[in-house]
N, C-alpha and C positions, 0 to 999 in steps of 0.2 A: 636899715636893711629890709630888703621886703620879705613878706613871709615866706612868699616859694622859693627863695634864695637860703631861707636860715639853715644851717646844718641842724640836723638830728640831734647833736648834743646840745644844742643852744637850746633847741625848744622844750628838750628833757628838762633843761636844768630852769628854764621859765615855767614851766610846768610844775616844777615841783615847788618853784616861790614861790606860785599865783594859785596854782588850786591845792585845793586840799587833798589830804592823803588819803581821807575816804572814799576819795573818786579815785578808786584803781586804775592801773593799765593793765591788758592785758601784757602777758610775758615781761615782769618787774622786772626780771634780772637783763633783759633785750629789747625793750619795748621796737615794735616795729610802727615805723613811721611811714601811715599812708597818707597818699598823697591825691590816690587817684581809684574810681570804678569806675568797671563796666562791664554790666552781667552779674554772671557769677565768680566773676575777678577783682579781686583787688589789688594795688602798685605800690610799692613803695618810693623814697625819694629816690631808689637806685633804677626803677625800673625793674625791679624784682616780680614776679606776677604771685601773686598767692589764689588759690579756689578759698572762696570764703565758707567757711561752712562754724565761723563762732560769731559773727556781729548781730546774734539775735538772727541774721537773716536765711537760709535756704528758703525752701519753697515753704512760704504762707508763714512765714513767722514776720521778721520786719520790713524783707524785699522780698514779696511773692515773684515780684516780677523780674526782678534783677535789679542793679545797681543802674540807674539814670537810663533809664526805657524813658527813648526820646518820644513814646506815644503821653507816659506821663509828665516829663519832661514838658512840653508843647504844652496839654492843659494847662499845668499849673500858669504857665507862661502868659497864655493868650489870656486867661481867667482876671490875670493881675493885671493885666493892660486895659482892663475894663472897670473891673470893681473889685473889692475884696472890702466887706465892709461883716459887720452883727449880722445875727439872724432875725432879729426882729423888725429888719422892715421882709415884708415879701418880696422871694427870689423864686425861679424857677427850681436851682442846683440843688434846693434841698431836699422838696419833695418828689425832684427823677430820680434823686441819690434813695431816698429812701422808698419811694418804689421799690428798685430796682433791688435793694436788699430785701422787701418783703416777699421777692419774689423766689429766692431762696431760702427761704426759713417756711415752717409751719405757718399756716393760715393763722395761726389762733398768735401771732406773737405779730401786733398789728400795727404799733405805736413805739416809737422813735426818738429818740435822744441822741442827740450829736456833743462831743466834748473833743477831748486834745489826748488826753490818756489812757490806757489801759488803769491806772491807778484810779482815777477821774471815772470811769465807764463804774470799776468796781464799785468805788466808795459811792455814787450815785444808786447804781443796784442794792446795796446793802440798807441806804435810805429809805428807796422804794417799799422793801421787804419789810422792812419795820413799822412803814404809815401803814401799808395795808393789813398786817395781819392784829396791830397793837404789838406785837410783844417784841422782846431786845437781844434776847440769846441767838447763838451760831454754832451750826454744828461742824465741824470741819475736817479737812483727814490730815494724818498723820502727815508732817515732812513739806504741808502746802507752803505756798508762796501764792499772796493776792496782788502787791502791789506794795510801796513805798509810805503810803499817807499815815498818821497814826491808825487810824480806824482800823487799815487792812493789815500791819503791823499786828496787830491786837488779832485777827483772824488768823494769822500766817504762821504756823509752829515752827517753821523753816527761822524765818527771824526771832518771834518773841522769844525762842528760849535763850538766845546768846544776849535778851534785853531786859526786858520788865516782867518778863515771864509771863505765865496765863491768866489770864483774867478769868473772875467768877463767872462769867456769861460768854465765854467760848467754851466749848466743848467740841474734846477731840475723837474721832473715831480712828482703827484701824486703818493704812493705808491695802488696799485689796493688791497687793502685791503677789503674782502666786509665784515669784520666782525664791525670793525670802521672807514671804512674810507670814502671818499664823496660818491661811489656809491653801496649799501650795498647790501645783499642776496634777498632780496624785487626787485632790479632794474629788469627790464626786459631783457637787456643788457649791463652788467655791462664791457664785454671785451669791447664793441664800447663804451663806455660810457670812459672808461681809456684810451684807445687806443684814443681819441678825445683830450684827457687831451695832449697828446704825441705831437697831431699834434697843438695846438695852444703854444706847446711851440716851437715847429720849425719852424710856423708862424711869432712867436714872435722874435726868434734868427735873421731868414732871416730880417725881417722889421728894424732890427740892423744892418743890412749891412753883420753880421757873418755869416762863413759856418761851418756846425755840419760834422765832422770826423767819430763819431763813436756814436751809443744807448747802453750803457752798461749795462748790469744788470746779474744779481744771475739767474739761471733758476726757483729755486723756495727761494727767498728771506728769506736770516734765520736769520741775524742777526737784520732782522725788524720784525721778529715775529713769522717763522714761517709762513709764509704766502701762499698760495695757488692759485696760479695766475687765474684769470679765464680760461677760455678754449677759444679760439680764438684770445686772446689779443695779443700773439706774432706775426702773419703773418699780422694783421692788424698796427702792429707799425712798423714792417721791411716798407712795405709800407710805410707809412710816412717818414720812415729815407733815404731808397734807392730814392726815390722822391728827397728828400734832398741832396743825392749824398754822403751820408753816410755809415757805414756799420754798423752789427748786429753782438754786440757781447755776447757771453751766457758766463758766468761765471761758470762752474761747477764744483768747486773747492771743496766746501762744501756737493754737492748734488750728484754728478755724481757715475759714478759705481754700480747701482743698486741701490742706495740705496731708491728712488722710488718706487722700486719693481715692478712695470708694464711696465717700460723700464728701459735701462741701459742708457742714458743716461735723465735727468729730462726735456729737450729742447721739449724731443721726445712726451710729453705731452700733447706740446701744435697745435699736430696734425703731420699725417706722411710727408705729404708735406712742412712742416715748415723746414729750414736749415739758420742756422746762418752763418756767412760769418764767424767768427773767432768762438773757442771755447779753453779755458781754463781749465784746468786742473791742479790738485795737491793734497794734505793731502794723502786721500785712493789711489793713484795710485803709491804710496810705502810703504804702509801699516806704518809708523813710519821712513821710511829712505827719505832720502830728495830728490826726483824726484818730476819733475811737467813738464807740457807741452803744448804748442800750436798746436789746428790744426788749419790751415786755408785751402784756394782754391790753384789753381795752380796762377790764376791771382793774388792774393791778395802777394803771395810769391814774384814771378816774379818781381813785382815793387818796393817790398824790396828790390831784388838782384837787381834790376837797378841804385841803390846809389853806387856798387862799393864798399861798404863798409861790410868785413866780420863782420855775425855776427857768435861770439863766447864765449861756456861759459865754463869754465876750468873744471867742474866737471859735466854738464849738459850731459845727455847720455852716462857714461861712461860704460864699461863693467858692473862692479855692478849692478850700478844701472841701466840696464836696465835687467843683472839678477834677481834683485827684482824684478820688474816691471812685468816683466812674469812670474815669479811665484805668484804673487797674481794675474794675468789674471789666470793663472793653476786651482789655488784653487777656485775663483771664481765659474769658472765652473762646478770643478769637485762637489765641494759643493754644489753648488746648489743653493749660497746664494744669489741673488737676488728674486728668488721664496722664500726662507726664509723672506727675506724682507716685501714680500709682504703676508705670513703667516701668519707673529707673528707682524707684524703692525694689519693687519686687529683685531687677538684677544685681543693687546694694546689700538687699540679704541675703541672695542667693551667696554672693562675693565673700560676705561675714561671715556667713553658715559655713561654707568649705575653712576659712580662716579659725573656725572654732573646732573645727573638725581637726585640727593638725596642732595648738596650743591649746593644753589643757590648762592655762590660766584665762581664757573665754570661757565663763561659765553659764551664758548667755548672751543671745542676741535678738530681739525681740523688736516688735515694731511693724507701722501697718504705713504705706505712704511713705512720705519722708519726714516720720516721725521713729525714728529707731533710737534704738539704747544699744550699747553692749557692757555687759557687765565681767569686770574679773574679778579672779575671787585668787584668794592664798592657795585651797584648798579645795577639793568636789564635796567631802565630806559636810563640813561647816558652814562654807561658801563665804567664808569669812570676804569681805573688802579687800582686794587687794588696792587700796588708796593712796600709798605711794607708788605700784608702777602705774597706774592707771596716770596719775599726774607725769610722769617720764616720759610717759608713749603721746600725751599731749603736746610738751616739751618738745619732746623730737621732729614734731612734725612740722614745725616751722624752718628746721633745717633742711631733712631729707629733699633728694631729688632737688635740690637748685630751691629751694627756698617758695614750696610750691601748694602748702596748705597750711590751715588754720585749723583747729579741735578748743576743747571747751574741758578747762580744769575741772580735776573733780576731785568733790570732800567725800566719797562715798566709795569710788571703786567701778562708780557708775558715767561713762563717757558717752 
């Protein structure tokens, strides 16, 4: 039988022979069987149409662009019809691709790394930060998520605690949450307030006799909630860290590419003089095809090439995919879609905001771009999670109105 023939239960019940149960589905109790995109649409085998807003992708997470933009579509196409081979003989697509990204980031972040993951982009970053400074320790905030590898496991509090737990050489900071966390929307300075949290745990490291490598973090923190860093908190913690002898790494895997919509990339937020020593890259910067990347300094690189040891990654920058790559930089622009971002967020919360206004289990809505949270709580008092309806209203919403959106479960209370 051919695949697009199989019924939904056939491929449930091969599915559950053939892979494993670690690899979830979405909606276990209904898995929805797609079959087909385009845009910001997804199909099922019934012809069902869902707005996707949980496959990793809206704007600037895994399809900035949308689901099969035949502009990326074509690249990829025409690219393959030619070559797609290593990066190590000389190609044009690597260095228009990386041009073209140094032309949106700070001058000073100059030098390029192409790979296939955000996990890849990560654990590469974390190597960098380590040849350059000598030392092996990470500082990290509370609830992160870096990526899948052991290495970033070991960074990630979100995972390591349900595994091998914390390692002697990670260290965690407070996440700057000011909706529930130590210093809330009340503080008067909530970035020195977090940013202080930073420096008494590199007090604390150093007084260990350990030296801190690298401050890793998300530019604006999604798998803790959705979070909205304060505004100062970055240059005030680089400080701490570079004091430390450390560097500053922005994670933009999740967030980057406009999806901010007031800059393109989410670092940029936290003022224009701020620049992270490493920044990471992947999901949206091949819209569904597997590129990801590091930028760092000229110094930070240099000391990695001082080991003598190539690094190389077999599919990392290839022709292709760095034909994707620039064509979702093309469309980007041509579209317009970071000012969309910041469009159709602003009337998303405007929408929330009245929705919190009338349900007092909205105890927040919060978000900049199409990057939004909303949080419900039991209670205003406590603000305690509400983490079962939050999962319900997720639940539902692949029924309501004729079977017509997707949402993203939640262990927190936070959607």
């Amino acid at each position: 039988m051919a695949a697009d023939r199989r019924g939904k239960a056939e491929t449930l019940a091969l599915r559950r022979r053939l892979i494993s149960n670690s690899c979830r589905l979405f909606f276990p109790e209904d898995p929805i069987k797609i079959v087909r995109g385009q845009g910001q649409y997804l199909y099922d085998e019934q012809g069902a149409e869902y707005l996707d807003c949980i496959n990793n992708v809206a704007h600037g997470v895994s399809l900035p662009v949308g689901h099969c933009h035949p502009l990326v579509v074509q690249a990829a196409h025409r690219q393959n019809q030619v070559l797609n081979t290593n990066s190590r003989f000389l190609h044009d697509n690597i260095v228009d691709y990386a041009q073209r990204l140094a032309e949106t980031l700070p001058e000073k972040l100059c030098v390029f790394y192409f790979l296939n993951s955000g996990s890849e982009a990560n654990d590469l970053a974390l190597r960098l930060a380590r040849q350059y400074t000598g030392h092996w320790d990470v500082v990290v905030l509370d609830h992160a998520y870096h990526g899948h590898l052991s290495s970033l496991i070991d960074i990630s509090p979100y995972k390591f605690r349900d595994l091998d737990g914390q390692k002697e050489w990670v260290h965690v900071a407070p996440l700057p949450d000011t909706y529930r966390g130590l210093y809330r929307e009340d503080h008067p300075n909530p970035a020195g307030a977090y940013a202080s949290e930073v420096k008494r745990v590199v007090n604390s490291v150093q007084e260990k006799g350990r030296k801190i490598a690298a401050f890793f973090v998300e530019s604006l923190p999604s798998v803790a909630g959705q979070i909205i860093l304060p505004a100062g908190y970055f240059p005030e913690v680089a400080e701490h860290i570079h004091g430390a002898g450390g560097l500053f790494i922005a994670d933009e895997i999740q967030v980057g590419f406009g999806r901010a919509g007031k800059h393109f990339w989410a670092f940029q937020l936290q003022g224009e003089d701020f620049v992270p020593d490493i920044v990471t890259m992947g999901k949206s910067i091949g819209n569904g095809h597997p590129v990801a990347c590091v930028a760092t300094t000229q110094a930070v690189a240099r000391a990695f090439e001082a080991t003598g040891v190539e690094y190389f990654n077999t599919f990392g920058g290839s022709p292709v995919s760095c034909a994707v790559g620039l064509a979702v930089l093309d469309v980007l622009e041509t579209e317009q879609l970071q000012a969309h971002a910041a469009s159709v967020g602003s009337v998303l919360m405007g929408l929330l905001g009245q929705q919190k206004a009338k349900h007092p289990i909205i105890g927040d809505v919060r978000g900049i771009g199409l990057f939004i949270g909303v949080d419900l709580i039991k209670d205003t008092a406590t603000r305690t999670p509400a983490t079962e309806e939050a999962n319900y209203v997720v639940s539902r919403t692949t029924v309501r109105a004729g079977k017509n959106s997707t949402g993203k479960r939640s262990q927190t209370g936070k959607t």
